[in-house]
Kinemage of the C-alpha trace (Angstrom):
@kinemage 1
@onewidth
@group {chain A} dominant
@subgroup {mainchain}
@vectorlist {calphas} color= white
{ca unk a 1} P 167.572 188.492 100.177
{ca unk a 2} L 165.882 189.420 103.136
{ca unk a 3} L 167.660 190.325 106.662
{ca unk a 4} L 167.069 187.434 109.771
{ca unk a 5} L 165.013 188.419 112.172
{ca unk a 6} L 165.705 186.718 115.661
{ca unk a 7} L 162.119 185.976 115.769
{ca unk a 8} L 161.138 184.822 112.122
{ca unk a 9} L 158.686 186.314 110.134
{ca unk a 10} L 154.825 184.968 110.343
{ca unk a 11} L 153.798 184.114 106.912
{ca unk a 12} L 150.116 184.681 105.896
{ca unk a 13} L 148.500 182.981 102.976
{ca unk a 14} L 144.819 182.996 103.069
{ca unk a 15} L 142.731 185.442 100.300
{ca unk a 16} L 143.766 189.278 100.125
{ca unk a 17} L 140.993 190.204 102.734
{ca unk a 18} L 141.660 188.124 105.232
{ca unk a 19} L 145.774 188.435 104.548
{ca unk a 20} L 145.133 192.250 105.178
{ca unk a 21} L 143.108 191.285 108.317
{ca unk a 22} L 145.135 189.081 109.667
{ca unk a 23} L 148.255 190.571 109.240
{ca unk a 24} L 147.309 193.960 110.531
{ca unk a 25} L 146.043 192.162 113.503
{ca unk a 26} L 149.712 190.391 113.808
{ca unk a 27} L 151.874 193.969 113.220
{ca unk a 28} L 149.671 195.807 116.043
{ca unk a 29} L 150.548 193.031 118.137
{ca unk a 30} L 154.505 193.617 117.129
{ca unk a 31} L 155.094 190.608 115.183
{ca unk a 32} L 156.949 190.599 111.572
{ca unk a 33} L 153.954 189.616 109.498
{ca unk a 34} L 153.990 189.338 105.550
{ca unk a 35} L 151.530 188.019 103.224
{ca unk a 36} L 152.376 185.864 100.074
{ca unk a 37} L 150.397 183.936 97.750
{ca unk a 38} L 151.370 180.033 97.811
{ca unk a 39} L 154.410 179.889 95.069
{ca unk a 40} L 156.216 182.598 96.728
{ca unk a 41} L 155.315 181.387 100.344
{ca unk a 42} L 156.871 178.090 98.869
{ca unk a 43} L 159.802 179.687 98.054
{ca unk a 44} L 160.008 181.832 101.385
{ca unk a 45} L 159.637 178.335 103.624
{ca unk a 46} L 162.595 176.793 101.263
{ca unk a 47} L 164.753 179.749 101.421
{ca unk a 48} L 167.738 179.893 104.320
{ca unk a 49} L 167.852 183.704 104.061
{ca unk a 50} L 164.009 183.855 105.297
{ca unk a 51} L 163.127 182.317 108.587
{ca unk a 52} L 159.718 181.889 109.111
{ca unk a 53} L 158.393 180.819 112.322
{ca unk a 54} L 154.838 180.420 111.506
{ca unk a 55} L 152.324 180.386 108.847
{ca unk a 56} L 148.532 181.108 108.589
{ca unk a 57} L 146.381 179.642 105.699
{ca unk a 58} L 143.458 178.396 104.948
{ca unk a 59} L 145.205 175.561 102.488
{ca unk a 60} L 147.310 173.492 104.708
{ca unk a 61} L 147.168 170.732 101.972
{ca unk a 62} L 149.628 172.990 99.860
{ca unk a 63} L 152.439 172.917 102.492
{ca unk a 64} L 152.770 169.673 103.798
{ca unk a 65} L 156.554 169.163 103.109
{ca unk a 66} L 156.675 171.611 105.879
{ca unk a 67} L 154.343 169.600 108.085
{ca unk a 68} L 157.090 169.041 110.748
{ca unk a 69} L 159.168 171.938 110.615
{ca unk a 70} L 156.623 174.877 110.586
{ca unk a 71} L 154.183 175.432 112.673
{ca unk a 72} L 150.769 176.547 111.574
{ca unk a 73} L 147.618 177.838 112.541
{ca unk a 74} L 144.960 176.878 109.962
{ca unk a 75} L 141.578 179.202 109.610
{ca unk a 76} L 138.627 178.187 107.678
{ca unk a 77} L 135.220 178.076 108.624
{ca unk a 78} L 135.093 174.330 108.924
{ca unk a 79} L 138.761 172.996 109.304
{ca unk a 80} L 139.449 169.600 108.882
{ca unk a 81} L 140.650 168.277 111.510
{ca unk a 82} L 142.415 165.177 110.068
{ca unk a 83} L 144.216 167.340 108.028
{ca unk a 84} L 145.329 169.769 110.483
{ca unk a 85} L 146.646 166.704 112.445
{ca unk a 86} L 149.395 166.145 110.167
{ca unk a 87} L 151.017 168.758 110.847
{ca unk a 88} L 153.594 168.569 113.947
{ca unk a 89} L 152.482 171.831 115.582
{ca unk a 90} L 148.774 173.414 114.728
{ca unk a 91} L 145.960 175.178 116.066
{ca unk a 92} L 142.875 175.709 114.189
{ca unk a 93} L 140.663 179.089 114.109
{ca unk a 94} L 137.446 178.798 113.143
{ca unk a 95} L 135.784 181.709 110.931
{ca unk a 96} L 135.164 183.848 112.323
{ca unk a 97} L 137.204 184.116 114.694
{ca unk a 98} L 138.637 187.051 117.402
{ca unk a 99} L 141.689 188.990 116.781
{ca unk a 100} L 142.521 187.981 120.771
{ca unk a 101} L 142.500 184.273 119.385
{ca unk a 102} L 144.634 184.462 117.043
{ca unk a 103} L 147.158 186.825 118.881
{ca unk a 104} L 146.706 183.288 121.484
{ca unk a 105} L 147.118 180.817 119.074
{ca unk a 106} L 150.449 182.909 117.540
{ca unk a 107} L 151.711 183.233 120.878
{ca unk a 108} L 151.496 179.611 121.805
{ca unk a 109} L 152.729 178.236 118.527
{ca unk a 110} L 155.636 180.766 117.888
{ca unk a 111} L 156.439 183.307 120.970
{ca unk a 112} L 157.415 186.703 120.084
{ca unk a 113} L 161.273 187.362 120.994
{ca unk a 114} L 161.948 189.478 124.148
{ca unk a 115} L 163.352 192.164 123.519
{ca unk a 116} L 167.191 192.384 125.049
């Protein structure tokens, strides 16, 4: 069981390179990044104890039955844009891309708690 963070974690699932990448990116910018394959990112988005509040992948296709409760930011070199639009909340990064984008995109999709 993992402890709740007010903010939620960001979940990355994208190929170890670009997990690394991205997620260092994310944890210099302060937010609670981790990096999963799909089946346990699966089980992350379906568990209570674990609140995620956004996830990166290049595979929207395999999360769908969280199309309207998680928002996501999908990177690939050529997203599809039809598929990112069935998603209720989504930005698309195009490969390659700037870590100031995605910070953007992240920031727009899920802020980052203030601290109190």
């Amino acid at each position: 069981m993992q402890p709740r963070t007010p903010g939620g974690y960001v979940l990355v699932v994208e190929d170890p390179f670009i997990c690394r990448f991205v997620g260092g990116i994310l944890k210099r910018a302060g937010r609670l990044a981790f990096e999963a394959e799909h089946e346990q990112a699966v089980r992350m988005l379906r568990d209570a104890d674990w609140v995620v509040s956004l996830l990166i992948t290049n595979q929207p296709a395999r999360f769908l039955e969280f199309a309207d409760t998680v928002p996501l930011i999908y990177i690939a070199a050529f997203p599809d844009p039809a598929l990112a639009n069935r998603f209720r909340h989504c930005r698309m990064l195009c490969k390659p891309f700037l870590p100031a984008e995605l910070i953007e995109c992240a920031a727009e999709l899920a802020p980052p708690e203030k601290p109190s």
